[in-house]
C-alpha positions in Angstrom: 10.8 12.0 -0.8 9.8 9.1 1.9 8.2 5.7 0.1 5.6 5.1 3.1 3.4 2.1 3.7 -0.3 2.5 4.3 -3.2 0.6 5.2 -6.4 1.3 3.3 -9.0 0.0 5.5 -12.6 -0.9 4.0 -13.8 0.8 0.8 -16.3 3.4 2.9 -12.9 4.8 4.9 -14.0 8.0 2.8 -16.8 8.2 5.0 -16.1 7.2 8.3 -15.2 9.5 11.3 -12.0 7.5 12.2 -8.6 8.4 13.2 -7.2 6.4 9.9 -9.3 8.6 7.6 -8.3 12.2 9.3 -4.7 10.9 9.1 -4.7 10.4 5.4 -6.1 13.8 4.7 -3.2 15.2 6.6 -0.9 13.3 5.2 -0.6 15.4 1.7 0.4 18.4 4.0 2.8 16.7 5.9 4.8 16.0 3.1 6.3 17.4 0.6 4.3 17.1 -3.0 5.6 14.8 -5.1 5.7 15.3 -8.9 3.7 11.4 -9.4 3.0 8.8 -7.3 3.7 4.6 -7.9 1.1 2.9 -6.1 1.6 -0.9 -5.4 -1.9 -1.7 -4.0 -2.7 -5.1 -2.6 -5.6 -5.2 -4.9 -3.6 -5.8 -8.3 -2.2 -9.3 -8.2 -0.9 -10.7 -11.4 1.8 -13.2 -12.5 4.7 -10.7 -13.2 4.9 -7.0 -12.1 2.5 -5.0 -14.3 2.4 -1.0 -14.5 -1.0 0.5 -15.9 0.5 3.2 -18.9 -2.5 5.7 -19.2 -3.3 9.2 -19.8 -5.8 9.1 -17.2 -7.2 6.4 -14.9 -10.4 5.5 -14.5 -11.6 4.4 -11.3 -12.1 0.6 -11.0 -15.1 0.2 -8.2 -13.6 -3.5 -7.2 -16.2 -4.8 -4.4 -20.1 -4.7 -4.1 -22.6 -4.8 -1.4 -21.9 -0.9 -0.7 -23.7 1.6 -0.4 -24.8 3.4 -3.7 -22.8 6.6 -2.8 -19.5 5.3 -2.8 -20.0 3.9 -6.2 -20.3 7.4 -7.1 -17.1 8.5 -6.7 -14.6 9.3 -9.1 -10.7 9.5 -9.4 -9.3 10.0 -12.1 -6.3 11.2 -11.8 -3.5 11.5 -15.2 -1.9 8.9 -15.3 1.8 8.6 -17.1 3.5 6.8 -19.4 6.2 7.8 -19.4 6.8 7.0 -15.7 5.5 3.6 -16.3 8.1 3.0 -18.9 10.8 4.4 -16.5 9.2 1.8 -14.4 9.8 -0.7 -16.7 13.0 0.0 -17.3 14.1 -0.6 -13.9 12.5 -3.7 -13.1 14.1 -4.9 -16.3 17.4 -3.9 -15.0 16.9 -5.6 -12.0 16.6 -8.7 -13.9 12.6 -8.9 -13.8 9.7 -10.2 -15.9 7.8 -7.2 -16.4 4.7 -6.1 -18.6 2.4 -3.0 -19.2 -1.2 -2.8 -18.9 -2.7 0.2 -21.5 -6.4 0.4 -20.0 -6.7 -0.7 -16.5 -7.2 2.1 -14.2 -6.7 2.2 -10.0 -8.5 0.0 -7.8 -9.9 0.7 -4.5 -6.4 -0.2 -2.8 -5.1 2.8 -4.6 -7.8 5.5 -5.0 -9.3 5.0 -1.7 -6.2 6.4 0.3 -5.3 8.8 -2.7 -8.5 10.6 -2.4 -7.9 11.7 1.0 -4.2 12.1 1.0 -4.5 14.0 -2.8 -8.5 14.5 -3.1 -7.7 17.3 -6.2 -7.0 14.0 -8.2 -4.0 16.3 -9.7 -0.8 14.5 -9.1 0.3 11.5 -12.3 -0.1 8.3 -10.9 1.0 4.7 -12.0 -0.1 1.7 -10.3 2.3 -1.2 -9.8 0.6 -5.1 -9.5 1.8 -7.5 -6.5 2.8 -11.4 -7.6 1.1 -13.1 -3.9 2.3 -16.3 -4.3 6.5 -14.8 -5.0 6.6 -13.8 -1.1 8.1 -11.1 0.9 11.6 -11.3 -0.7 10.7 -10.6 -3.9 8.5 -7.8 -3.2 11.5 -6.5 -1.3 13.6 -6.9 -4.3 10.3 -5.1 -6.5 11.3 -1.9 -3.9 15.2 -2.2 -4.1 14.6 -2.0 -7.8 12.5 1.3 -7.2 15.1 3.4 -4.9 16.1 5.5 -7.7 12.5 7.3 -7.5 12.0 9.1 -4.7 15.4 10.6 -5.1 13.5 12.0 -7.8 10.5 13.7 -6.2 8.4 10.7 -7.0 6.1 8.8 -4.3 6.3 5.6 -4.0 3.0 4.6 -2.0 2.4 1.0 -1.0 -1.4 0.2 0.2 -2.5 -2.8 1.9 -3.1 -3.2 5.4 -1.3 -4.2 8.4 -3.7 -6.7 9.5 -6.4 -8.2 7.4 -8.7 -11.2 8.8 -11.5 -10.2 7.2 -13.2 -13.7 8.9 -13.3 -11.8 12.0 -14.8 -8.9 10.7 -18.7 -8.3 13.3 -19.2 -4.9 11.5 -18.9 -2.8 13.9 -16.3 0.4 13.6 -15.6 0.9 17.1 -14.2 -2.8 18.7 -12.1 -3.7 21.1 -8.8 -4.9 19.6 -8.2 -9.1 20.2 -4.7 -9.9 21.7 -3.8 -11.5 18.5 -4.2 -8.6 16.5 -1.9 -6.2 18.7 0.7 -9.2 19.0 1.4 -9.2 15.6 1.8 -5.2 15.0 3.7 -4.8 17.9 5.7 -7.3 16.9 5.9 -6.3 13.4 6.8 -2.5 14.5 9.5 -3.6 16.5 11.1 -5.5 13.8 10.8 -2.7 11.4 12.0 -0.1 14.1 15.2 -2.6 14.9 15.8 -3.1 11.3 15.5 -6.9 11.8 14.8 -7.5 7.9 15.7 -11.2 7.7 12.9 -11.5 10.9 10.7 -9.6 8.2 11.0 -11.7 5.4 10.5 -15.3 7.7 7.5 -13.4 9.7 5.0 -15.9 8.2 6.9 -18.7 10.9 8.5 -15.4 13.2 6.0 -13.2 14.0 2.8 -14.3 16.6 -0.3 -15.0 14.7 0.4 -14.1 11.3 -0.9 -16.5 9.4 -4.7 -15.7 11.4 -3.7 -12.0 11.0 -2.9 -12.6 7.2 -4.9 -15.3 5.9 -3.5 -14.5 2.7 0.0 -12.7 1.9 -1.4 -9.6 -0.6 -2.1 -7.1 2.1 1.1 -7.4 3.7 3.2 -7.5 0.9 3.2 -3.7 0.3 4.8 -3.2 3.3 8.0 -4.8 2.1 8.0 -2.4 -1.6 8.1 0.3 0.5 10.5 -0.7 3.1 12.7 -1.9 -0.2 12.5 1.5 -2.2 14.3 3.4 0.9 17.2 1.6 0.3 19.2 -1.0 2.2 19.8 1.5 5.2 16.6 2.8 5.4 15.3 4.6 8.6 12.4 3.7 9.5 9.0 5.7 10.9 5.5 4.8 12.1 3.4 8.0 11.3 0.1 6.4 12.0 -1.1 3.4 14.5 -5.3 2.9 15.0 -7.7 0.2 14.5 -10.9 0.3 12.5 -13.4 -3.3 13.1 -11.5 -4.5 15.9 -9.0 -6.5 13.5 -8.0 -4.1 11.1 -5.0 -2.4 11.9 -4.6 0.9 10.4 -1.2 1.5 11.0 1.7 3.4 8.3 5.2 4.0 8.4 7.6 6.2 6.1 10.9 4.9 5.0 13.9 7.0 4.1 
């Protein structure tokens, strides 16, 4: 079992005829299932890592301004607590803070891709919180900490996006994509594809235009969970690459 990286896109990617959306719903049959997913979604941020532990999630409708149909939807898959204590046990091992939420359910970062990759809503899942202001290297250490688990059959799913200006946004799906934009994916590919992981973890002062691509750190930070739960020698793959607004770059990778 791959962890992989993802980027969500807006909260209407259910609904739009875009190359991001028809490569999440193949993505369930183009790998193998897994027996529960951890989702660390760049819409949880919290002091210290937090797992939800719940029977079943509810789904947390985290934005307004939408339209009325996608407040309609529902996912609720099982949850598990008993993964999330597994969970627990392993960031504790790795030396971390680490707490457990008993009633929050999956926000947008998570359900959103989850109901096109698993739209069934039948797979456990346990959603893991980001700490924004602790950086890249210890959300690489938060998926060093995970590796066990998808030796185990479980998914380890990290959503956020690979670029995220949101001030640039005109509203319009189909834009052409600004220079600065495809700077900083290319350039981010290439250092994930070269294994340059120090070059990862300073890309805030490495990479061209980050800060204007990430404004703020949360959607990025995913990228290094996943990248961390494959291991020290991970091999690296970029399964998806499109652009949705002009400046969001949709692109995903798996890590094994």
């Amino acid at each position: 079992m791959r962890s992989v990286f993802i980027s969500h896109g807006a909260p209407t990617l259910p609904f739009e005829d875009v190359a991001a959306r028809h490569f999440l719903e193949g993505l369930g049959s183009d790998h193998p299932r897994p027996k529960a997913i951890v989702v660390v979604s760049a819409h949880w941020e919290t002091p210290i890592p937090m797992v939800n532990a719940v029977e079943r999630n509810d789904t947390i409708h985290d934005f307004y301004g939408f339209p009325s149909k996608l407040y309609e939807i529902s996912y609720s898959a099982p949850g598990s607590p008993e993964l999330a204590g597994r969970i627990v046990d392993l960031l504790s091992g790795a030396r971390m803070t680490v707490g457990i939420d008993r009633t929050r359910g999956l926000d947008h970062g998570a359900w959103v891709p989850l109901s096109l990759v698993y739209p069934e809503a039948d797979v456990p899942v346990v959603q893991l919180s980001v700490q924004s202001h602790l950086g890249p290297g210890h959300h690489l250490e938060l998926g060093r900490a995970l590796a066990q688990l998808p030796d185990d059959d479980i998914l380890v799913m990290a959503s956020g996006s690979m670029t995220h200006d949101l001030s640039s946004w005109k509203g319009a799906i189909e834009r052409e994509e600004p220079d600065w934009v495809t700077a900083f994916a290319d350039w981010t590919d290439a250092a994930l594809l070269e294994g340059r992981t120090c070059d990862l973890l300073a890309y805030r002062n490495a990479a061209p235009f980050a800060a204007r691509n990430h404004p703020t750190e949360e959607h990025f930070l995913p990228l290094f969970v996943a990248l961390g739960a494959a291991g020290s020698r991970a091999k690296v793959e970029r399964i998806h690459s499109s652009t949705t607004y002009g400046v969001l770059r949709m692109d995903a990778y798996a890590f094994n």
